[in-house]
C-alpha positions as CSV (number, residue, x, y, z in Angstrom):
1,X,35.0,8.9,113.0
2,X,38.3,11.0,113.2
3,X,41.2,9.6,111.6
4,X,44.2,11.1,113.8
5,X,45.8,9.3,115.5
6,X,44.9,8.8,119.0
7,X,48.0,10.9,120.4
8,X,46.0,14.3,118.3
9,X,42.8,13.3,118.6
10,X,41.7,16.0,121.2
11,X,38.2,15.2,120.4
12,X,38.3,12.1,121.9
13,X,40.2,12.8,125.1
14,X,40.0,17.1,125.8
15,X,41.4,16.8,129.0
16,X,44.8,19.2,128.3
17,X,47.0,18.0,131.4
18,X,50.7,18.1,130.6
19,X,50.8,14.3,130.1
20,X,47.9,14.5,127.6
21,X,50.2,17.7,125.8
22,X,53.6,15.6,126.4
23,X,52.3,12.6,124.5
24,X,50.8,14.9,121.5
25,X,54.6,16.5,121.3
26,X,56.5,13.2,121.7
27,X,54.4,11.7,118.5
28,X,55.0,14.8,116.7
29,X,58.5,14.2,117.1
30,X,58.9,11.2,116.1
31,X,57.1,11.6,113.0
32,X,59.6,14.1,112.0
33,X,62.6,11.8,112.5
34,X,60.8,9.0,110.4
35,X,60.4,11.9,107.9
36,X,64.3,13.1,108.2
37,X,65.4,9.5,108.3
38,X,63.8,8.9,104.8
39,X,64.7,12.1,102.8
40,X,67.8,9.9,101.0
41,X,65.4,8.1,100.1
42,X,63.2,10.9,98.5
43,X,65.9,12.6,96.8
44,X,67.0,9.4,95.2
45,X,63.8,9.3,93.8
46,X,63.5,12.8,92.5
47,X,67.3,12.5,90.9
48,X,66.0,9.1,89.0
49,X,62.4,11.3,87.6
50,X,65.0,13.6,86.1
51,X,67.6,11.5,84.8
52,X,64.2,9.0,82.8
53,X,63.1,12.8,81.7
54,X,66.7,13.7,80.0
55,X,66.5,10.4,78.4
56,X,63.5,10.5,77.3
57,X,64.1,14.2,75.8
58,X,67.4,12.8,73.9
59,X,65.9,10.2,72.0
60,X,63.5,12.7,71.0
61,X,66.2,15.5,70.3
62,X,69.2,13.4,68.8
63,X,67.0,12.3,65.8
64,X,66.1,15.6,65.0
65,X,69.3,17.0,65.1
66,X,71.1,14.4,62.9
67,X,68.1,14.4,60.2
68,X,69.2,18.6,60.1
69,X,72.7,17.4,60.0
70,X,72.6,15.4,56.7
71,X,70.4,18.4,55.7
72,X,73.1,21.0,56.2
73,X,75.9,18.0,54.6
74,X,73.6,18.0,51.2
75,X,73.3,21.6,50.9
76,X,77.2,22.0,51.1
77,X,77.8,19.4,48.6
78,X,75.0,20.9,46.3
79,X,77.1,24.3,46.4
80,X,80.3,22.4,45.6
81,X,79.5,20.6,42.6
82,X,77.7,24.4,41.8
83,X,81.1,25.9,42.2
84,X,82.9,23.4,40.6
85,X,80.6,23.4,37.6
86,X,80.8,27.2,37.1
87,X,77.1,27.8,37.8
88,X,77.4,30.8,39.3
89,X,79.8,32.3,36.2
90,X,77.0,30.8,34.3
91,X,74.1,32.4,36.1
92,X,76.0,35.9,35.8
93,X,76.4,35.7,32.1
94,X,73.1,35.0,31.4
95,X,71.5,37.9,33.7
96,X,73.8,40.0,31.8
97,X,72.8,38.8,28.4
98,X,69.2,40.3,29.5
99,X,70.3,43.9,30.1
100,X,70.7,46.4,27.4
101,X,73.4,48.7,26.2
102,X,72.6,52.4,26.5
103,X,72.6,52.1,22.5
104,X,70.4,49.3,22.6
105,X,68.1,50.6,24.9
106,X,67.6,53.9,22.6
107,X,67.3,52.0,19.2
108,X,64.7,49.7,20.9
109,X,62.6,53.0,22.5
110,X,63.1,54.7,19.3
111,X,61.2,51.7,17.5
112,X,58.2,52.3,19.7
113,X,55.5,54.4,17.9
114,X,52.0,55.7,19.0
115,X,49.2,57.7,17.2
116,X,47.8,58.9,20.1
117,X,47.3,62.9,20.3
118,X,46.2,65.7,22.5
119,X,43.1,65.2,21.3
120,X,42.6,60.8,22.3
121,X,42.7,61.9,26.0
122,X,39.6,63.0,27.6
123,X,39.5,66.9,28.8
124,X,43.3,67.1,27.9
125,X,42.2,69.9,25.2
126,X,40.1,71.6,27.0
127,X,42.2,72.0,30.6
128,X,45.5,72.8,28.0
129,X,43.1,75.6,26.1
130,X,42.1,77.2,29.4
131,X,45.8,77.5,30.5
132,X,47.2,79.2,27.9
133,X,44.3,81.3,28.0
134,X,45.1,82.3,31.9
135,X,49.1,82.9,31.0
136,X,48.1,85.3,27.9
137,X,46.2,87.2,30.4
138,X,48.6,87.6,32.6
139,X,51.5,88.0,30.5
140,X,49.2,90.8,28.8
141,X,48.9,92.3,32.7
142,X,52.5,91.9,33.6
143,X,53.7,93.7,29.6
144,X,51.3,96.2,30.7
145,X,52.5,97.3,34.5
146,X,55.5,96.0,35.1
147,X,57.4,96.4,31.7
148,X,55.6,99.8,31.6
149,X,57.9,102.8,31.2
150,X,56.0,105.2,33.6
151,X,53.0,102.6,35.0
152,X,50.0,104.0,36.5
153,X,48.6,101.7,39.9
154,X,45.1,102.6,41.0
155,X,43.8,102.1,44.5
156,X,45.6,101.5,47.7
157,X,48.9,100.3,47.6
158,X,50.7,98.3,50.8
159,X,54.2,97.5,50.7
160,X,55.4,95.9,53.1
161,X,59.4,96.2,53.6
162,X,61.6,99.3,52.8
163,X,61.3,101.1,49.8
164,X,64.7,102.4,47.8
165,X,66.0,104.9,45.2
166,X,68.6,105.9,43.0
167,X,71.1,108.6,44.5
168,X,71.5,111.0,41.2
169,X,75.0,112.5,41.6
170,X,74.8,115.8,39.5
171,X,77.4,116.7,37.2
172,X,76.4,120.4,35.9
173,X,73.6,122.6,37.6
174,X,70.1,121.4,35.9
175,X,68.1,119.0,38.4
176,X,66.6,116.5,35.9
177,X,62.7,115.0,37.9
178,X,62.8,112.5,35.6
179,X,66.4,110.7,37.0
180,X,65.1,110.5,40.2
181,X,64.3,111.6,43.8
182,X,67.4,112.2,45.4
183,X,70.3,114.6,44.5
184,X,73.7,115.0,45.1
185,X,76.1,118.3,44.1
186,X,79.2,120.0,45.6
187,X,79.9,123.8,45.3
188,X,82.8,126.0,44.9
189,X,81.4,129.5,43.8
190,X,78.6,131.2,43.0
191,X,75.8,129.1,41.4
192,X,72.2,128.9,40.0
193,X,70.1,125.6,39.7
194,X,67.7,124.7,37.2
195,X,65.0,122.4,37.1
196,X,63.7,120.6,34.1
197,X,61.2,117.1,33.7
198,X,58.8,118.3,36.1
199,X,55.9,115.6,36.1
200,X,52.8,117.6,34.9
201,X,49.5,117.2,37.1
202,X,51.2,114.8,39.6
203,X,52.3,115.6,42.9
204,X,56.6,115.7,42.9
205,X,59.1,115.8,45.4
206,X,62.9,115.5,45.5
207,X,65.7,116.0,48.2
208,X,68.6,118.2,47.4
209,X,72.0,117.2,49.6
210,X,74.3,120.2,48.6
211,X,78.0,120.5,49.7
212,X,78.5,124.2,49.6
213,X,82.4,124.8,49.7
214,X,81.7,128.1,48.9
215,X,79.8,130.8,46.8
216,X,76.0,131.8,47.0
217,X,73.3,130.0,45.8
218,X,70.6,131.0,43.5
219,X,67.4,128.5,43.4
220,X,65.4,128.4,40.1
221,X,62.4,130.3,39.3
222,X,59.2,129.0,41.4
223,X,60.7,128.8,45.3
224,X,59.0,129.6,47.9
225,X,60.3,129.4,51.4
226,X,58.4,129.5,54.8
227,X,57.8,132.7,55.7
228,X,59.2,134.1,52.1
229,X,62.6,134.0,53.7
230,X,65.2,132.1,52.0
231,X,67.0,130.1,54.3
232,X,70.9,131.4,55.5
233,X,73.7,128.9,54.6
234,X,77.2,128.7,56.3
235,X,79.8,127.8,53.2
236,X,81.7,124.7,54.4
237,X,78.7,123.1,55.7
238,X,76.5,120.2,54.1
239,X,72.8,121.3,53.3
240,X,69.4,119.7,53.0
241,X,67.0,120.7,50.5
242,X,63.5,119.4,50.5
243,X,61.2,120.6,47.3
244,X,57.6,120.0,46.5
245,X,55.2,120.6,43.5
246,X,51.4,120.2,42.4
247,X,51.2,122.4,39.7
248,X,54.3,120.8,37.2
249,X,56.7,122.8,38.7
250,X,55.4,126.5,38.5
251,X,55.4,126.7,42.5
252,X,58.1,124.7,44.4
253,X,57.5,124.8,48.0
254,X,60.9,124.4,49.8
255,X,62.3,123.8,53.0
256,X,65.7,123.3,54.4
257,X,68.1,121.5,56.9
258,X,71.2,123.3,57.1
259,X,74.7,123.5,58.2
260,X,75.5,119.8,59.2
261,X,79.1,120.0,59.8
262,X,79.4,117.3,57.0
């Protein structure tokens, strides 16, 4: 059986006149007011739930904080009488009684002996052996090339970056191979070069730059030019001289950039 009340029961009575609708509205209605009219009521109730929870949380709380309190009042009293008894002055002193003095750390290490040698440690020998070994070799290699006076390198050599020389300023007329590459000399009347170091059964070159105030120019015994003429020079002029050999210096092979204006 249903358990609205009559006034919503539609089941029982579906006729939906207005008076039938009017009478489902008025109860409606009224149960709302009865609900309104009691919401003190209800309120009263929820404010009393929370006020038996907050006392029921405070006699579980204040305990708990009071039991830390006399915690927390021990502890300072326990750092009082500490102070007051010069623990902690006490407590210093004796950490520092513990550590030693650069002195009597050494005489203590000093006092510690071993007889343990190269020779106790497994491999030790061996591996120390095959080390020197591998600098000998290469100190041999390095005493042999790179200490070398005149060092000969065989196969291909890269280098990878810019390669220098020496600028040899010359102070008389002789062009010595063996100071360098590149040669410097200034002029002032008539004058014959020489040659002398010529590397035998290499290939040589060198670079003459010649400041030619004045005077003629006589080349050393060997020169050829392209074409078997020597090249014309303008006195007050800077000169470039470029000369070759194969042969240790019997032929010279030369060719020039002249007249720069300096």
């Amino acid at each position: 059986m249903s358990s609205l009340p009559s006034e919503l029961d539609f089941d029982k009575d579906r006729s939906a006149t207005p008076d039938r609708m009017n009478r489902a509205m008025d109860y409606i209605i009224a149960r709302l007011r009865a609900l309104e009219s009691s919401q003190p009521e209800f309120s009263a109730a929820v404010e009393e739930l929370r006020r038996l929870m907050l006392d029921r949380m405070a006699e579980v709380l204040i305990p708990a904080y009071q039991q830390v309190n006399t915690i927390r009042q021990e502890l300072e009293a326990i750092q009082t009488e500490w102070v007051d008894a010069g623990f902690g002055d006490a407590l210093a002193a004796a950490l520092l009684a513990q550590v030693w003095s650069r002195a009597q750390a050494d005489g203590r290490f000093a006092a510690i002996a071993h007889d343990h040698g190269i020779a106790d440690i497994d491999g030790l020998s061996a591996e120390i052996l095959a080390i020197t070994n591998a600098i000998g070799s290469l100190t041999d290699d390095l005493s042999g090339k790179a200490a070398a006076a005149s060092p000969t390198l065989s196969g291909a050599i890269y280098a990878n970056g810019s390669q220098r020389a020496n600028v040899t300023a010359m102070a008389a007329l002789n062009i010595d191979c063996a100071a360098g590459n590149y040669f410097t000399k200034t002029i002032a009347g008539n004058s014959t070069f020489t040659v002398s170091n010529v590397p035998a059964s290499r290939s040589y070159g060198f670079t003459l730059e010649l400041t030619h105030t004045s005077g003629t120019v006589t080349w050393f015994s060997g020169v050829q030019w392209p074409n078997g003429a020597a090249p014309s020079l303008t006195t007050g002029k800077v000169h470039l001289f470029i000369f070759h050999t194969d042969d240790g210096g019997a032929t010279w092979r030369g060719a020039a950039l002249a007249n720069y204006s300096s």
